[in-house]
N, CA, C and O atoms as CSV, one atom per row, in Angstrom:
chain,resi,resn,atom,element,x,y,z
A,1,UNK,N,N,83.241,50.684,27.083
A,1,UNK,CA,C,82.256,50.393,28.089
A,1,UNK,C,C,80.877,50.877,27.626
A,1,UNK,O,O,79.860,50.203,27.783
A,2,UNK,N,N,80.902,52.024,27.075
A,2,UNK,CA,C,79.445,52.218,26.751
A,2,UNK,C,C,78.912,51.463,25.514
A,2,UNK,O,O,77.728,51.150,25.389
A,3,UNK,N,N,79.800,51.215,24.682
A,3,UNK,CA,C,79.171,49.891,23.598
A,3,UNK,C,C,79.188,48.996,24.268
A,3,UNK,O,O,78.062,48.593,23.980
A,4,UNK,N,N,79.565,48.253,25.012
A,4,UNK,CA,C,79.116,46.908,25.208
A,4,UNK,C,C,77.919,46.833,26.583
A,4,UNK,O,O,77.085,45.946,26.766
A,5,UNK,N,N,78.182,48.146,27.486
A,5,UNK,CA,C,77.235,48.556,28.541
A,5,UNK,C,C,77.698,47.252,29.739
A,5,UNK,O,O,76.958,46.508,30.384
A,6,UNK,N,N,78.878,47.324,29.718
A,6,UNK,CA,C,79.055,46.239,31.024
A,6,UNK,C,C,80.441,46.160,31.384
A,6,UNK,O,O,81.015,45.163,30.947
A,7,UNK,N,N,81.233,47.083,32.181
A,7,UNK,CA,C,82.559,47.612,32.761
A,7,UNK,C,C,83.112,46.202,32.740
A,7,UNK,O,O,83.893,46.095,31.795
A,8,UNK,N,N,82.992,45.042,33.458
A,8,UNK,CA,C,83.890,44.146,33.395
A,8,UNK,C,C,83.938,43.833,32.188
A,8,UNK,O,O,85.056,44.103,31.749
A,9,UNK,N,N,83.085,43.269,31.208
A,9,UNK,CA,C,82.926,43.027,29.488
A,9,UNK,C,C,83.964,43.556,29.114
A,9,UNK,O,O,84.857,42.801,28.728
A,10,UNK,N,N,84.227,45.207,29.101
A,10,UNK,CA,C,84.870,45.988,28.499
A,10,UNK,C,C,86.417,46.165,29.203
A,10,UNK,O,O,87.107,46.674,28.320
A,11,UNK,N,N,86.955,46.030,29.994
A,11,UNK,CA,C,88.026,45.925,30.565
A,11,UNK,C,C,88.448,44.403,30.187
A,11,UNK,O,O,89.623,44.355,29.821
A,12,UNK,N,N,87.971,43.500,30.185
A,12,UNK,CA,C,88.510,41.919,29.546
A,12,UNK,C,C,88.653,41.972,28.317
A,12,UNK,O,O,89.679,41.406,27.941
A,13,UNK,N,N,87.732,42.653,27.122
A,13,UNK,CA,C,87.830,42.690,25.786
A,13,UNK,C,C,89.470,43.731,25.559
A,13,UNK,O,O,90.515,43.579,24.926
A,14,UNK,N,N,89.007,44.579,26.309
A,14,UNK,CA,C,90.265,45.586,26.340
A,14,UNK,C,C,91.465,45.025,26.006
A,14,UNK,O,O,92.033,45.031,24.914
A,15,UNK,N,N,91.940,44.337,27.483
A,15,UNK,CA,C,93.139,43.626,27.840
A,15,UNK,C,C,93.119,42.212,26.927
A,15,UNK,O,O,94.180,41.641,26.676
A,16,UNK,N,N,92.120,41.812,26.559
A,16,UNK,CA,C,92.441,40.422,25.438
A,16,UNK,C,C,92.604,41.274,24.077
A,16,UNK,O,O,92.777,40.474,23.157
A,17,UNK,N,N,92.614,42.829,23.539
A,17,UNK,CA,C,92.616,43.353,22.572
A,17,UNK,C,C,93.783,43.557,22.118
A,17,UNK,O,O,94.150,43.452,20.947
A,18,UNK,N,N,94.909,44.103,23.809
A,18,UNK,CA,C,95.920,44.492,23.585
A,18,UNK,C,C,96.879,43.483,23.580
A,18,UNK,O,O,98.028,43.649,23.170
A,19,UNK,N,N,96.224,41.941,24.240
A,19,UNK,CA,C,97.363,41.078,24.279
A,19,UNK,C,C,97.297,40.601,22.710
A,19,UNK,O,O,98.342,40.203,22.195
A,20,UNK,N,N,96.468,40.624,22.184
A,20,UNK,CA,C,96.158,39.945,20.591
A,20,UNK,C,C,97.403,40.808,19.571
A,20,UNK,O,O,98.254,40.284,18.852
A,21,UNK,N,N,97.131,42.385,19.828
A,21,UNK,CA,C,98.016,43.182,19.240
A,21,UNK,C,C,99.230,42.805,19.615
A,21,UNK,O,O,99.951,42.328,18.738
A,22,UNK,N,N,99.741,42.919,20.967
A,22,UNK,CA,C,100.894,42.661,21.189
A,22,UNK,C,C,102.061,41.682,20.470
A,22,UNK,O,O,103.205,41.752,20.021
A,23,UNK,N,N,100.706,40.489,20.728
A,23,UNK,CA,C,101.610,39.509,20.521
A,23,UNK,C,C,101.941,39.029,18.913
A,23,UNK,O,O,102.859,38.241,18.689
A,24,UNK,N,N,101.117,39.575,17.850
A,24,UNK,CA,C,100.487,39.262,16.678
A,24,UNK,C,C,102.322,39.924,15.875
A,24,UNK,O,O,103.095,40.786,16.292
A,25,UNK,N,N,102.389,39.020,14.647
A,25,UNK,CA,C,104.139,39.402,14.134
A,25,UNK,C,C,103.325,40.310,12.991
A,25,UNK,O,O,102.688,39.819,12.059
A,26,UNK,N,N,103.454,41.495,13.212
A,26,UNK,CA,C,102.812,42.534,12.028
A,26,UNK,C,C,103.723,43.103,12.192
A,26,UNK,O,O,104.472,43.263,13.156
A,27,UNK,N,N,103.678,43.615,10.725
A,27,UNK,CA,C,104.800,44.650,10.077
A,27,UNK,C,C,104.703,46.100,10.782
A,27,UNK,O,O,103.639,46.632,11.102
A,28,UNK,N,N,106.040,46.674,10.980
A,28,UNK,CA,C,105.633,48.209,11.543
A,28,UNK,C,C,104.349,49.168,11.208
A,28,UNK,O,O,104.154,49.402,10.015
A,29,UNK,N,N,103.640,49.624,11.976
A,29,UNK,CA,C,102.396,50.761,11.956
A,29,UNK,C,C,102.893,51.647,12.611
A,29,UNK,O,O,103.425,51.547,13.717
A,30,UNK,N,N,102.751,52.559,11.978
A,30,UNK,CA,C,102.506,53.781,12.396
A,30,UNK,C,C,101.056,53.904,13.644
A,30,UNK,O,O,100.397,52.974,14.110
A,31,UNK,N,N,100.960,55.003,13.839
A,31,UNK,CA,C,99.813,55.110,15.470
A,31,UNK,C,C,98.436,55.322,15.138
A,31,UNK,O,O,97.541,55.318,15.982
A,32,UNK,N,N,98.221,55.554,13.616
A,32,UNK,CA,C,96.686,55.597,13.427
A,32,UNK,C,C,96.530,54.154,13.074
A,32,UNK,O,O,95.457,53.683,13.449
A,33,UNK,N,N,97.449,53.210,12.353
A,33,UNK,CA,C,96.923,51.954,12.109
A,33,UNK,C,C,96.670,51.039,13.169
A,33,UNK,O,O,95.641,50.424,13.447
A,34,UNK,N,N,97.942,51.060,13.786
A,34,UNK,CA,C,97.741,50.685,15.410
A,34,UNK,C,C,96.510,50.512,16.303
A,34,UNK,O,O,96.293,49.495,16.963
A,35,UNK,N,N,95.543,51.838,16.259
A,35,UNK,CA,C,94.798,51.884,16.514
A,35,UNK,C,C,93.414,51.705,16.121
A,35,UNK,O,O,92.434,51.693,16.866
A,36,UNK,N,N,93.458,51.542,14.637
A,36,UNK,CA,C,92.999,50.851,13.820
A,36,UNK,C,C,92.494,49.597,14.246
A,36,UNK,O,O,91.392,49.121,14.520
A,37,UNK,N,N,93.818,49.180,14.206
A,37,UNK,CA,C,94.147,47.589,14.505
A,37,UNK,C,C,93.262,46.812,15.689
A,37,UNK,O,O,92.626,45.768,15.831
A,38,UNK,N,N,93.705,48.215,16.578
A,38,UNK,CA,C,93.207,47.646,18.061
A,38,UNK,C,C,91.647,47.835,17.889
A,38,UNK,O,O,91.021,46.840,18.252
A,39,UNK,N,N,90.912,48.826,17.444
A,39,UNK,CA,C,89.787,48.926,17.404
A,39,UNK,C,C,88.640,47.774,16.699
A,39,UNK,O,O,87.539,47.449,17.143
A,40,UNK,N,N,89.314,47.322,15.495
A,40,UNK,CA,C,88.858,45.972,14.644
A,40,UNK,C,C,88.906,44.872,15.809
A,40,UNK,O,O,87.935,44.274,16.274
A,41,UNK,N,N,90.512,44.713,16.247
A,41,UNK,CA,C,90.293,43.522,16.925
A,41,UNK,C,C,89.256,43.379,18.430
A,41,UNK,O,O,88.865,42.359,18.998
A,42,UNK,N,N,89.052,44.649,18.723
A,42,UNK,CA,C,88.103,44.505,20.227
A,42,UNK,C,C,86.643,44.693,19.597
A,42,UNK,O,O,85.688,44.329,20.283
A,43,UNK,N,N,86.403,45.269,18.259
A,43,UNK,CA,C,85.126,45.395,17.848
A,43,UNK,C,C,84.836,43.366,17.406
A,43,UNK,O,O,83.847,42.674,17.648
A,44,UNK,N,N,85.924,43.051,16.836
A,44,UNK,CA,C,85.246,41.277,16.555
A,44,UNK,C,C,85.326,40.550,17.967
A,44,UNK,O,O,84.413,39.773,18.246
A,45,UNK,N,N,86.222,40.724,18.757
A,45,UNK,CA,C,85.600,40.236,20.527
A,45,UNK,C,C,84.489,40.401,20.584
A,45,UNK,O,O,83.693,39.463,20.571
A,46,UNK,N,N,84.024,42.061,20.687
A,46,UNK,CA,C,82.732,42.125,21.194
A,46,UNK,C,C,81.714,41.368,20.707
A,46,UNK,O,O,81.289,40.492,21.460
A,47,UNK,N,N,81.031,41.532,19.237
A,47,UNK,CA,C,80.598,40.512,18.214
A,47,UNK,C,C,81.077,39.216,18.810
A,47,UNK,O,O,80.399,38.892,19.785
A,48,UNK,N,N,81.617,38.750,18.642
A,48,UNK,CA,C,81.817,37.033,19.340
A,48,UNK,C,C,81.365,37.194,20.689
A,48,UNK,O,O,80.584,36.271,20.919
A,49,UNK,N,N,81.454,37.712,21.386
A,49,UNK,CA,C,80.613,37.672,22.629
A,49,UNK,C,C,79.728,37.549,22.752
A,49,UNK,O,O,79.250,36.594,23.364
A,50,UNK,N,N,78.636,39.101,21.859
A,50,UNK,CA,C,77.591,38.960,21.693
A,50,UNK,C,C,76.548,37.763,20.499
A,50,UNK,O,O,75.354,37.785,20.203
A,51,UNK,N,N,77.645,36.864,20.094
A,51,UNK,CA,C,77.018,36.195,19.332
A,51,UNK,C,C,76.539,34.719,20.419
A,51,UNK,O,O,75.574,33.961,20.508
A,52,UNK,N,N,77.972,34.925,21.162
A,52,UNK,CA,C,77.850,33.407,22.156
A,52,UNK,C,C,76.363,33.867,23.363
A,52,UNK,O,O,75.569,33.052,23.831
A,53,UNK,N,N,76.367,34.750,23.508
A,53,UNK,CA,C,75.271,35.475,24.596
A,53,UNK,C,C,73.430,35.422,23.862
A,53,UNK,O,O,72.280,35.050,24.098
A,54,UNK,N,N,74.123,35.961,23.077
A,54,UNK,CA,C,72.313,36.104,22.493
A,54,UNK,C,C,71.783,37.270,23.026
A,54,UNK,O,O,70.580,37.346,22.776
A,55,UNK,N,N,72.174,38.125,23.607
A,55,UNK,CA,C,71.187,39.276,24.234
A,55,UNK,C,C,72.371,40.453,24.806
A,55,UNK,O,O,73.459,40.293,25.358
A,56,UNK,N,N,71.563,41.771,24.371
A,56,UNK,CA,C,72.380,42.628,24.362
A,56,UNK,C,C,71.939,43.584,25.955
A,56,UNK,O,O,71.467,44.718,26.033
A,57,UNK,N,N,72.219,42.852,26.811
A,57,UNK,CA,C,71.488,43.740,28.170
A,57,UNK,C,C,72.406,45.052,28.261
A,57,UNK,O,O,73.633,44.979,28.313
A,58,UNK,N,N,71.598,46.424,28.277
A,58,UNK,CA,C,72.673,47.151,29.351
A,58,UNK,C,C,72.195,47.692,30.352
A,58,UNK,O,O,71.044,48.119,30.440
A,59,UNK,N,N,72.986,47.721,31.146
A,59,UNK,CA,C,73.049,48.090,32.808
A,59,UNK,C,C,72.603,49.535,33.198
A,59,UNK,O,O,72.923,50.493,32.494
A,60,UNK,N,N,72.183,49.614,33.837
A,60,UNK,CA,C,71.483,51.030,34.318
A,60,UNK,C,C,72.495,51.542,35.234
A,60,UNK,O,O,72.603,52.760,35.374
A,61,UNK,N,N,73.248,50.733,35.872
A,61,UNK,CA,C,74.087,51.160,37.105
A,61,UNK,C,C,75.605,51.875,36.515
A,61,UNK,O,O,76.479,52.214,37.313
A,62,UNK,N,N,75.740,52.018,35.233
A,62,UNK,CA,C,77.115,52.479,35.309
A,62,UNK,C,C,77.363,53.709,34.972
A,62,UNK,O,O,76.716,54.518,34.307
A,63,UNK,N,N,78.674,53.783,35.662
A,63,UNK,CA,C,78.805,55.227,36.359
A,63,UNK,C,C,78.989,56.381,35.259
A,63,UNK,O,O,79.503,56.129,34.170
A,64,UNK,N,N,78.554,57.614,35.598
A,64,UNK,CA,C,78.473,59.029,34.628
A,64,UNK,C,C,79.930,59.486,34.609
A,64,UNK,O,O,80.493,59.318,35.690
A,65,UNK,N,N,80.704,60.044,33.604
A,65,UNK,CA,C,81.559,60.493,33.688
A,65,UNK,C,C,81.214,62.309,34.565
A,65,UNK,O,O,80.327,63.146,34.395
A,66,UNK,N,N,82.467,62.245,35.510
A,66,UNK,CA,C,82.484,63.650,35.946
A,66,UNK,C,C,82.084,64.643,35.125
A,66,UNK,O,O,82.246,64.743,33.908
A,67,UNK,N,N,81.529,65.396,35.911
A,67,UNK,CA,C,81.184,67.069,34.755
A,67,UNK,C,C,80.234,67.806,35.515
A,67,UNK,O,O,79.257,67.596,36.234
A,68,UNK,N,N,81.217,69.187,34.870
A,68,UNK,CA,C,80.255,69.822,35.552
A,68,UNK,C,C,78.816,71.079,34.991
A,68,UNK,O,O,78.502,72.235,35.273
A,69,UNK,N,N,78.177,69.729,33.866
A,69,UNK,CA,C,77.147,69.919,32.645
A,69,UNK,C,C,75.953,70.708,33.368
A,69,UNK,O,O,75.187,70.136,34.143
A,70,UNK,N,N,75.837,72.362,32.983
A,70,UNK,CA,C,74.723,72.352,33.594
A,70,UNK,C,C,73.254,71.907,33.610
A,70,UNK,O,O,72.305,72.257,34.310
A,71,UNK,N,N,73.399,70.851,32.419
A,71,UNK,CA,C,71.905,70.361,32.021
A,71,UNK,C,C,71.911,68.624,32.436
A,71,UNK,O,O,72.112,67.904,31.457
A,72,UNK,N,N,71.740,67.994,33.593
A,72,UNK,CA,C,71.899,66.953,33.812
A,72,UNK,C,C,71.163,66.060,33.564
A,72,UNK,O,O,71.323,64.840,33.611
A,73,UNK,N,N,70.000,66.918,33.185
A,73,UNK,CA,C,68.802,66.012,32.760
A,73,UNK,C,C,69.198,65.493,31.214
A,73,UNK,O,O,69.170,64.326,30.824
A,74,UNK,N,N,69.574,66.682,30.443
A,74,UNK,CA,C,69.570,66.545,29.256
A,74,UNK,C,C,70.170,65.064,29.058
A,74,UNK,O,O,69.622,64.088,28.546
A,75,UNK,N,N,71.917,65.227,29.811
A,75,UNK,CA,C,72.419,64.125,29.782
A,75,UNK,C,C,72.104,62.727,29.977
A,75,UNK,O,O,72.397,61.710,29.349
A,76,UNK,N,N,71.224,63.021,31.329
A,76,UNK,CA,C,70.558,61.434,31.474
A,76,UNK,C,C,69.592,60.830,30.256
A,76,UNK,O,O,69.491,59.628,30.011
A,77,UNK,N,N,68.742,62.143,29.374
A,77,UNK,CA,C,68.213,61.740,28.433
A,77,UNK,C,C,68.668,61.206,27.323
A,77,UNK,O,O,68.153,60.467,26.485
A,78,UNK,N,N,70.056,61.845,27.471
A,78,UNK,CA,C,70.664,61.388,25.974
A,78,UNK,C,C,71.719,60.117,26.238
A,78,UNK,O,O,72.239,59.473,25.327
A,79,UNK,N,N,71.927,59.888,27.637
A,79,UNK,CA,C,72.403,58.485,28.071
A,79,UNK,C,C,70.973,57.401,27.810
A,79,UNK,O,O,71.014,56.325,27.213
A,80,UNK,N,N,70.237,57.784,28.189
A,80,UNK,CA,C,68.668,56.689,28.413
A,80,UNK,C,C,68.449,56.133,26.524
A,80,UNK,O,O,68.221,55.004,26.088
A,81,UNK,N,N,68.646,57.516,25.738
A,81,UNK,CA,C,68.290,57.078,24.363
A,81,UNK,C,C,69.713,56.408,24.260
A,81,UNK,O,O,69.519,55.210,24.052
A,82,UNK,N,N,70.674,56.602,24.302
A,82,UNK,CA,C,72.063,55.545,23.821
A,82,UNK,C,C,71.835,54.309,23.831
A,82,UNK,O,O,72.024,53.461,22.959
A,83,UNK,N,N,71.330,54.219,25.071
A,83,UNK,CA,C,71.378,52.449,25.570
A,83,UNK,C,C,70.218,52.303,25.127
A,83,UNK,O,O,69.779,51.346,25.765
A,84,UNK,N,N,69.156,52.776,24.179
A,84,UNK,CA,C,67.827,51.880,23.643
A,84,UNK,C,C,68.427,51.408,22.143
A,84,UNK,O,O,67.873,50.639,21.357
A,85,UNK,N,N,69.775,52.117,21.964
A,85,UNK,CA,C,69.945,51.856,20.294
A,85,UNK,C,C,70.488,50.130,20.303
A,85,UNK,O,O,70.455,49.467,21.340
A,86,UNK,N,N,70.812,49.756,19.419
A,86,UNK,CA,C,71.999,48.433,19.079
A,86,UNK,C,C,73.404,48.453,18.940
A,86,UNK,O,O,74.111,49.161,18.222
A,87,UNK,N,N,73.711,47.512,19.788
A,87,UNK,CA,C,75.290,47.467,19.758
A,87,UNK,C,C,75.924,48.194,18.714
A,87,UNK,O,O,76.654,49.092,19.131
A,88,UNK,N,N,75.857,48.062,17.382
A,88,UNK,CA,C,76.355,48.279,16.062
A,88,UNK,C,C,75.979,49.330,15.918
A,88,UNK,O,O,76.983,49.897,15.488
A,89,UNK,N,N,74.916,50.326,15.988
A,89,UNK,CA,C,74.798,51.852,16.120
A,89,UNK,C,C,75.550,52.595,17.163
A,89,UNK,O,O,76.035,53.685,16.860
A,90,UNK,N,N,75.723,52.029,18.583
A,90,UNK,CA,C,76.299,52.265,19.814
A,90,UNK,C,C,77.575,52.769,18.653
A,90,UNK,O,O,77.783,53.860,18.122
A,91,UNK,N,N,78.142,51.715,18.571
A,91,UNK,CA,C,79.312,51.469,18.430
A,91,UNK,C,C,80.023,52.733,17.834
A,91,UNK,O,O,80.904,53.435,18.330
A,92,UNK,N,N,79.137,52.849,16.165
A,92,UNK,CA,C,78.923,53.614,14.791
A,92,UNK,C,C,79.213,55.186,15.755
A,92,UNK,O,O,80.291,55.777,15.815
A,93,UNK,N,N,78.137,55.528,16.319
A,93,UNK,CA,C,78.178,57.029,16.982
A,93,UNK,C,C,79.428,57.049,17.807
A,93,UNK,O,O,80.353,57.852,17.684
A,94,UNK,N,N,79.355,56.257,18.496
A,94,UNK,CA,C,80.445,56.342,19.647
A,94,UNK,C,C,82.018,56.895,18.865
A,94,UNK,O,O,82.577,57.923,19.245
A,95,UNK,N,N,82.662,55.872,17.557
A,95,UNK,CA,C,83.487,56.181,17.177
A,95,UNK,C,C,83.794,57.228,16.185
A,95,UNK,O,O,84.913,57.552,15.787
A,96,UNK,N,N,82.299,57.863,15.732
A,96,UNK,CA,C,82.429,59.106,14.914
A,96,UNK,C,C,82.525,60.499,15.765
A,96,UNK,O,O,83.075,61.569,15.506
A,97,UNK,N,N,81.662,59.987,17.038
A,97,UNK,CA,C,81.716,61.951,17.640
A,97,UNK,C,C,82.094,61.732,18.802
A,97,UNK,O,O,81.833,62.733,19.470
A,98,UNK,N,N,82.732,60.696,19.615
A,98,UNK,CA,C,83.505,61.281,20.386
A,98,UNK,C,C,85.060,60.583,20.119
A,98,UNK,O,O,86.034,61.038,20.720
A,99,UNK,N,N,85.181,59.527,19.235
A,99,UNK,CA,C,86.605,59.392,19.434
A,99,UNK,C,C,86.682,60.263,17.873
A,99,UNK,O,O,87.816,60.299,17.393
A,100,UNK,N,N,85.695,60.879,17.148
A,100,UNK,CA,C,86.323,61.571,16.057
A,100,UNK,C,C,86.705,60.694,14.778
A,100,UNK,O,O,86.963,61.000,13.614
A,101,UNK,N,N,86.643,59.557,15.417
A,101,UNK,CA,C,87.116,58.809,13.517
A,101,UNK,C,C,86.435,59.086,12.208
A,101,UNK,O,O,85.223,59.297,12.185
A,102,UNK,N,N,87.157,59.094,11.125
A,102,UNK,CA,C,86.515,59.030,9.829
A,102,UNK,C,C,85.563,58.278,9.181
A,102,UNK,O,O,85.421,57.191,9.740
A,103,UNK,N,N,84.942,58.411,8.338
A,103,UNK,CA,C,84.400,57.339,7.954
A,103,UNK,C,C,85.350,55.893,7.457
A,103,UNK,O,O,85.144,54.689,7.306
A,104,UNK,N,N,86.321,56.718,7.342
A,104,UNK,CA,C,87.631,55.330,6.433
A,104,UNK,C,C,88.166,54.228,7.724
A,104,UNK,O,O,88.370,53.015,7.724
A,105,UNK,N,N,88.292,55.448,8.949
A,105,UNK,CA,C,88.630,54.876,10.092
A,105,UNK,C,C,87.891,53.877,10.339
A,105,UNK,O,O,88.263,52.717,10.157
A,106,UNK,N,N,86.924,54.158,10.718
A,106,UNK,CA,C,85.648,53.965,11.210
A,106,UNK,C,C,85.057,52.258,10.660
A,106,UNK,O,O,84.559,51.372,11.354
A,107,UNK,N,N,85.389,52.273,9.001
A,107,UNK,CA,C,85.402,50.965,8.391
A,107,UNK,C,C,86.337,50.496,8.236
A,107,UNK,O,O,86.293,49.627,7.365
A,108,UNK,N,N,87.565,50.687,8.829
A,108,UNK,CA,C,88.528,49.799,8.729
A,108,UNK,C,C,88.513,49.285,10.104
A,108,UNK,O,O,88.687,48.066,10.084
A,109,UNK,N,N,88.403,49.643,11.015
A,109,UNK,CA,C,87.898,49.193,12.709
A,109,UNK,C,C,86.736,47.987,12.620
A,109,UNK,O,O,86.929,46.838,13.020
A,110,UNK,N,N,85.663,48.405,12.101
A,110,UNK,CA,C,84.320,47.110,12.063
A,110,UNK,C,C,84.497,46.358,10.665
A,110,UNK,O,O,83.580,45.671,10.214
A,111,UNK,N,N,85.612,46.501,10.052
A,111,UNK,CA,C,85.447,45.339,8.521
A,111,UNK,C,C,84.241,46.496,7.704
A,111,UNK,O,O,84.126,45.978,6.594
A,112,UNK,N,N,83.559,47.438,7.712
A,112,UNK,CA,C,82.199,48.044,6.825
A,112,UNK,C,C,83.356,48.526,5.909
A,112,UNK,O,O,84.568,48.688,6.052
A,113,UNK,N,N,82.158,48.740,4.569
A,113,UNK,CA,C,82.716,49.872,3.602
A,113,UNK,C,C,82.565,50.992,4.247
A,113,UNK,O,O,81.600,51.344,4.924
A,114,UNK,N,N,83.723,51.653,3.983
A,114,UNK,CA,C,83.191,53.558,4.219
A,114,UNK,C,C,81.671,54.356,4.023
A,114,UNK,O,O,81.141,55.134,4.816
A,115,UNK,N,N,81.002,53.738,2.268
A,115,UNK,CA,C,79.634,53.964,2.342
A,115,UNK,C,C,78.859,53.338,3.100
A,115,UNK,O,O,78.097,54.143,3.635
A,116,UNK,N,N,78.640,52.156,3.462
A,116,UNK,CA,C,78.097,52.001,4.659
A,116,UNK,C,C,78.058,52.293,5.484
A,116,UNK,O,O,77.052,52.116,6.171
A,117,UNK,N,N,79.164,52.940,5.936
A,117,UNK,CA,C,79.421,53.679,7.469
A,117,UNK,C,C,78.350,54.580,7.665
A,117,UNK,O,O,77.438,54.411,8.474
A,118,UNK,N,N,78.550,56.002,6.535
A,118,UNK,CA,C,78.036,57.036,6.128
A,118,UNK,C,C,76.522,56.690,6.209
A,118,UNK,O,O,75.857,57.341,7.014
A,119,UNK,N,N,75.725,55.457,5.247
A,119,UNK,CA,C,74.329,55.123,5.720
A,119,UNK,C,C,74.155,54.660,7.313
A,119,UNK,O,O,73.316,55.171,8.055
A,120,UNK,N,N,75.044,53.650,7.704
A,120,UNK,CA,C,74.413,53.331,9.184
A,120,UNK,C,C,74.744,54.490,10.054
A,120,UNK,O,O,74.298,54.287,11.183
A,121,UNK,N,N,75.163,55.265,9.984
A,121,UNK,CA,C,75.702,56.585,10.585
A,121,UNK,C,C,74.496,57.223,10.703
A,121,UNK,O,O,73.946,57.461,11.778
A,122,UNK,N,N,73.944,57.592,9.276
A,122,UNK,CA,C,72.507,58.649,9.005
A,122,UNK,C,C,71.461,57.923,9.694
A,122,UNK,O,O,70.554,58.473,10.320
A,123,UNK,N,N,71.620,56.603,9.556
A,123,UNK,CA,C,70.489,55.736,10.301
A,123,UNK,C,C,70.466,56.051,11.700
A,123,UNK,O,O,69.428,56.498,12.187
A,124,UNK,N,N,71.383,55.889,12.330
A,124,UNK,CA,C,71.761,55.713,13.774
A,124,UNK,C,C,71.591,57.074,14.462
A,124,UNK,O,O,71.002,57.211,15.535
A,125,UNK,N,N,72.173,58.099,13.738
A,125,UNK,CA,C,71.421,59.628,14.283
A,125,UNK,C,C,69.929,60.090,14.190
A,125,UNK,O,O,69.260,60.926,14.799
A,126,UNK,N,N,69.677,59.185,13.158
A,126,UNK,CA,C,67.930,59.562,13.394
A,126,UNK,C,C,67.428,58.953,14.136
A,126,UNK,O,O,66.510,59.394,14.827
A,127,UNK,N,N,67.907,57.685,14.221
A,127,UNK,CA,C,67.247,56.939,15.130
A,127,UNK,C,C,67.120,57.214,16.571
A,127,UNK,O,O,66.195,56.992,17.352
A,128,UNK,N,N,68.470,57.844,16.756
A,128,UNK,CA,C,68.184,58.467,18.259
A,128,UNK,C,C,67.627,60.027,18.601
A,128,UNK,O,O,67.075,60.480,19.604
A,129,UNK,N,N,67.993,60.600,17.404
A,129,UNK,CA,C,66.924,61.975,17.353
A,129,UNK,C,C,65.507,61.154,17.807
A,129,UNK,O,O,65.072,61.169,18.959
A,130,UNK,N,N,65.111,60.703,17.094
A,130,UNK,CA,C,63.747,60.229,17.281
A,130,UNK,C,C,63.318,59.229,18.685
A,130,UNK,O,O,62.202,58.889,19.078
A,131,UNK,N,N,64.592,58.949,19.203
A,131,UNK,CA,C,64.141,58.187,20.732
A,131,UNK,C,C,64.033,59.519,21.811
A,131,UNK,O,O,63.469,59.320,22.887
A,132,UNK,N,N,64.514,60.705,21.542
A,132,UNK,CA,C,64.930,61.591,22.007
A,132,UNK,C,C,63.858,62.487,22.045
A,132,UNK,O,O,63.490,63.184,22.991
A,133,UNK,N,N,63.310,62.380,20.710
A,133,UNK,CA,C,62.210,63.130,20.432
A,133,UNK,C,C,60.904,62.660,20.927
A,133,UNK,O,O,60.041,63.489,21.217
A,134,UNK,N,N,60.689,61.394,21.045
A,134,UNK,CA,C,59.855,61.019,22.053
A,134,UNK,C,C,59.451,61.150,23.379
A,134,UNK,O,O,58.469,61.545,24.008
A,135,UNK,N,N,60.765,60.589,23.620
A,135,UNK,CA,C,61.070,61.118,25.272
A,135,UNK,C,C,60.560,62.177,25.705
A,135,UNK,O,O,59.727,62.089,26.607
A,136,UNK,N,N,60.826,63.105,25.320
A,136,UNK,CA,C,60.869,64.362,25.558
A,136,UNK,C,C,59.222,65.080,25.382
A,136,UNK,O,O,58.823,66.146,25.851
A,137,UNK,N,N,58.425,64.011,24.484
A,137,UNK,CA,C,57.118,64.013,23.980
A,137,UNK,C,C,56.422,63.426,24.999
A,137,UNK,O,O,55.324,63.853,25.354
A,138,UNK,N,N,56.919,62.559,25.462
A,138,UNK,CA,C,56.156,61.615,26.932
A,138,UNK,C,C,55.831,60.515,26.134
A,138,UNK,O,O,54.828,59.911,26.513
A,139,UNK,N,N,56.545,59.959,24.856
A,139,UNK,CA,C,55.869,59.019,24.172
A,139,UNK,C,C,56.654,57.559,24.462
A,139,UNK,O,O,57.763,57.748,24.961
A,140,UNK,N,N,56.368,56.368,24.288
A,140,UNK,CA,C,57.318,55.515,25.306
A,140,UNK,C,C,58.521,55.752,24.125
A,140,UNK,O,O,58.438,55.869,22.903
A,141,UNK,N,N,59.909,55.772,25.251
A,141,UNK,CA,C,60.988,55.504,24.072
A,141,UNK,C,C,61.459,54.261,24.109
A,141,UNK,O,O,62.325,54.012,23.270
A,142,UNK,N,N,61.128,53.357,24.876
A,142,UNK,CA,C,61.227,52.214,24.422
A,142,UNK,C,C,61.374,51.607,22.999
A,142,UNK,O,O,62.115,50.641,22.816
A,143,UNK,N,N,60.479,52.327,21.734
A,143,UNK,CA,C,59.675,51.736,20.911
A,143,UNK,C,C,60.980,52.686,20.074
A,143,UNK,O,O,61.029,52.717,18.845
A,144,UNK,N,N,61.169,50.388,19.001
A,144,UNK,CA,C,62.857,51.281,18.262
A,144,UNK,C,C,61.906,51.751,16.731
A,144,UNK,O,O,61.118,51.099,16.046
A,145,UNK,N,N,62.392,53.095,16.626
A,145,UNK,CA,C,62.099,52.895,15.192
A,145,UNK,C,C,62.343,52.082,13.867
A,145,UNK,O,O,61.755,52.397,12.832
């Protein structure tokens, strides 16, 4: 949901992810390929979606996960810079620091080489250091580096 920034999007890609896996005659996996698997196939949904769409809107309205963070601002700031990045950076961060994947993971999920990962990775953290760093400057963060 937060890569694609649109709860129904992401619950349909979901469930068309798992019926694709399901139904697909592949040889036994083990639970990291599996997931692998599943991650490639809902990352090329999304991409085909966003290719048939043309525009990457996200929604302001969706909901914060519970917590009880004592810095709420911080959070909203660092939600506000997420959604200024691109799908494909979204994506990049999302699956390195909070689901933890590798870089190997990580390119076997989006089709990338591993070194690529590692560059759009370095890209994608500066890039939001620096939306962050604006923000916080009063400078518009609108403006992508």
């Amino acid at each position: 949901m937060r890569v694609s920034g649109e709860r129904e999007l992401a619950e349909d890609l979901l469930q068309e992810a798992y019926c694709r896996l399901l139904t697909a005659r592949l040889a036994a996996m083990d639970e990291d390929q599996s997931r692998s698997y599943l991650f490639r196939i809902a990352t090329n949904l999304l991409h085909d979606w966003w290719r048939r769409h043309r525009e990457y809107p996200l929604r302001d309205d969706l909901p914060e996960a519970e917590s009880s963070d004592p810095h709420p601002d911080l959070k909203i700031e660092m939600r506000q810079a997420f959604q200024r990045l691109k799908g494909r950076e979204r994506q990049l961060l999302w699956l390195a620091y909070v689901e933890g994947s590798s870089h190997k993971e990580i390119a076997d999920c989006t089709g990338l080489k591993a070194g690529s990962v590692r560059l759009l990775l370095f890209r994608a953290r500066r890039k939001l250091a620096d939306l962050i760093h604006r923000s916080r400057r009063g400078l518009d963060p609108r403006v992508h580096v």
